[in-house]
N, C-alpha and C positions, 0 to 999 in steps of 0.2 A: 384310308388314313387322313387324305386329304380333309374331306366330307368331317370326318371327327373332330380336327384340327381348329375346322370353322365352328362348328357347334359349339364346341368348350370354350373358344374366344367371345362367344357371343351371351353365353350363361354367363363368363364372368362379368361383360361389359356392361350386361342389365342389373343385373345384379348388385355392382358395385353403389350404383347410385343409391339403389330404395337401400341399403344396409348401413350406409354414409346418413341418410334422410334418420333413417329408425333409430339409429346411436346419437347424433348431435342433436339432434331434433324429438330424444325420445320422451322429456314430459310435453311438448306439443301436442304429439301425435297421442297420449294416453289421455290428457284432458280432452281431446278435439273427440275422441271416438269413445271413452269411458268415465269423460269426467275428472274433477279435479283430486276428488277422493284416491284414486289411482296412479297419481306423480310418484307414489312412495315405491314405485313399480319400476320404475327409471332406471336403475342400474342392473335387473334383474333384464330388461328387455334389451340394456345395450350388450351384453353378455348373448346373448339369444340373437340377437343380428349378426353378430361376427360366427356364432355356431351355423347359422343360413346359411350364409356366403362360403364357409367351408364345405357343408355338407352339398349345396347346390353345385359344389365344383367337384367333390367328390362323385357326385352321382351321374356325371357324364362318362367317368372311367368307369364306373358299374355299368354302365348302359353297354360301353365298349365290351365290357368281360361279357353281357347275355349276348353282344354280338357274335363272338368265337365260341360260345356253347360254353360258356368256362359258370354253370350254375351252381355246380360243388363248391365252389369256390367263394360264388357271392352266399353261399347259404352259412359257411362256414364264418365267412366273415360278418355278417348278422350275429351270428349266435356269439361273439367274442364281442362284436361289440353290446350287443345288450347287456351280456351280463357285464361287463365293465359298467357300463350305465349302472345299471342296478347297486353295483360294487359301492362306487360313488357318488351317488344318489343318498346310500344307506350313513356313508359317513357323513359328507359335506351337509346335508340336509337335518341331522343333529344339531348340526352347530351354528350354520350361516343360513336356516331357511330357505327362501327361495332363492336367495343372491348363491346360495350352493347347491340348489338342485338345476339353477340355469349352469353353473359353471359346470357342475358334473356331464349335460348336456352337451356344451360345448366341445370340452376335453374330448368326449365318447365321438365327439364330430370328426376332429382335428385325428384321432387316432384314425378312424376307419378311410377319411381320407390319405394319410399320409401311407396306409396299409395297399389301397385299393390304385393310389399314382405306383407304387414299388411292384406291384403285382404288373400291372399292365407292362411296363418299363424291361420287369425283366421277360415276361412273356413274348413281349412284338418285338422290344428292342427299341420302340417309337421313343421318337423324343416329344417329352413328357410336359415340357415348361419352354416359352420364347420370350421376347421382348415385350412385345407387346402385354402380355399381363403384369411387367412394369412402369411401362408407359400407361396404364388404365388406373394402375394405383398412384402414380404420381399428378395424370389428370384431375382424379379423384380429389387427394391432399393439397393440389394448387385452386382447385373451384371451391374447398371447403374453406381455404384460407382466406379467399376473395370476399366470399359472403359470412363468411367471421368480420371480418374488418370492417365491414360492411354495418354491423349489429348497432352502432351509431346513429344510425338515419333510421331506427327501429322497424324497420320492415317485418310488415307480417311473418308471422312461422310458416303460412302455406306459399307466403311469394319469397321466401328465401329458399326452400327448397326447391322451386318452378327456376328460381335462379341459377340455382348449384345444379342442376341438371342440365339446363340451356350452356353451361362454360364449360360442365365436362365436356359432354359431347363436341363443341368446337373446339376444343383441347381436342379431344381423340382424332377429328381432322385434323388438324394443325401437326399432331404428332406423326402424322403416317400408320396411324392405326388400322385406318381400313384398305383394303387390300381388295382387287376388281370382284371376286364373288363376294364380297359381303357389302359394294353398291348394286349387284345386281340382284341381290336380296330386300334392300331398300327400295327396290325400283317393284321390284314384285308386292311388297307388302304396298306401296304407294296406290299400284294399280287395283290391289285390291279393295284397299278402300277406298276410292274412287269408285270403283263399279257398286259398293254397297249403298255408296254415298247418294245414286241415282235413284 
């Protein structure tokens, strides 16, 4: 449980940032990688990063459920969400194009996660939610406010986002976010690069 605990804190923590990066920052990153032709693509990709960030938090509880052999389960829950997708897909995409097949996306996200955290919860009994994935999104909304306010001094779109990641993170310190296994997580990935580094 322990071990699982770390893992899902740590999906959310990376997580949080590049999904903050893709939503404030998303005709940046569509002209930077597709060109300017592709801005019109902006609300459809901010939709689709918040769908990420759910379903990459979703799928540490799924991982949990292949842990305890619970496969009936994640099979069952696939097939409920797809066709929901599809469901959604068929409406929303009549009428709002892609800003409705991203949201249909989304929705179909939000559902299988809030389906897959209920499963686990009543399964193990585990507690399912702590502080600290408070403390990561309020990190998050104080580094993005910073380098908002910031947008004055017109700082590149690639060094505002090098920005807003360099504050959360000292936020996640400053907050007591990390806890002795996940610096000795830091310290292993350090080493390892280090030793590739030579």
């Amino acid at each position: 449980e322990r071990v699982f605990s770390i893992t899902t804190k740590w999906v959310v923590l990376l997580n949080i940032p590049v999904i903050i990066i893709l939503t404030f920052f998303s005709k940046a990153v569509l002209t930077l990688l597709y060109g300017a032709q592709y801005v019109g693509a902006a609300p459809a990709l901010t939709i689709l990063s918040f769908g990420a960030l759910i379903f990459s938090f979703a799928m540490s509880y799924t991982n949990y459920l292949k842990m305890i052999k619970k496969t009936k389960l994640i099979f069952l829950n696939t097939i409920l969400v797809v066709t929901l997708n599809v469901f959604l897909n068929y409406i929303l995409m009549m009428k709002y194009g892609l800003f409705g097949a991203a949201t249909a996306t989304m929705i179909s996200f939000l559902f299988y996660s809030i389906l897959t955290v209920v499963e686990v919860k009543v399964i193990s009994k585990m507690k399912v939610f702590n502080t600290n994935y408070a403390k990561a999104f309020l990190s998050a909304t104080l580094a993005f406010i910073f380098v908002y306010l910031m947008k004055s001094l017109n700082i590149m779109g690639i060094v505002s986002g090098a920005l807003f990641v360099l504050i959360y993170f000292t936020l996640l310190f400053l907050f007591g976010v990390f806890e002795k296994e996940d610096y000795e997580i830091i310290n292993a990935i350090k080493k390892r690069l280090l030793r590739n580094g030579r």
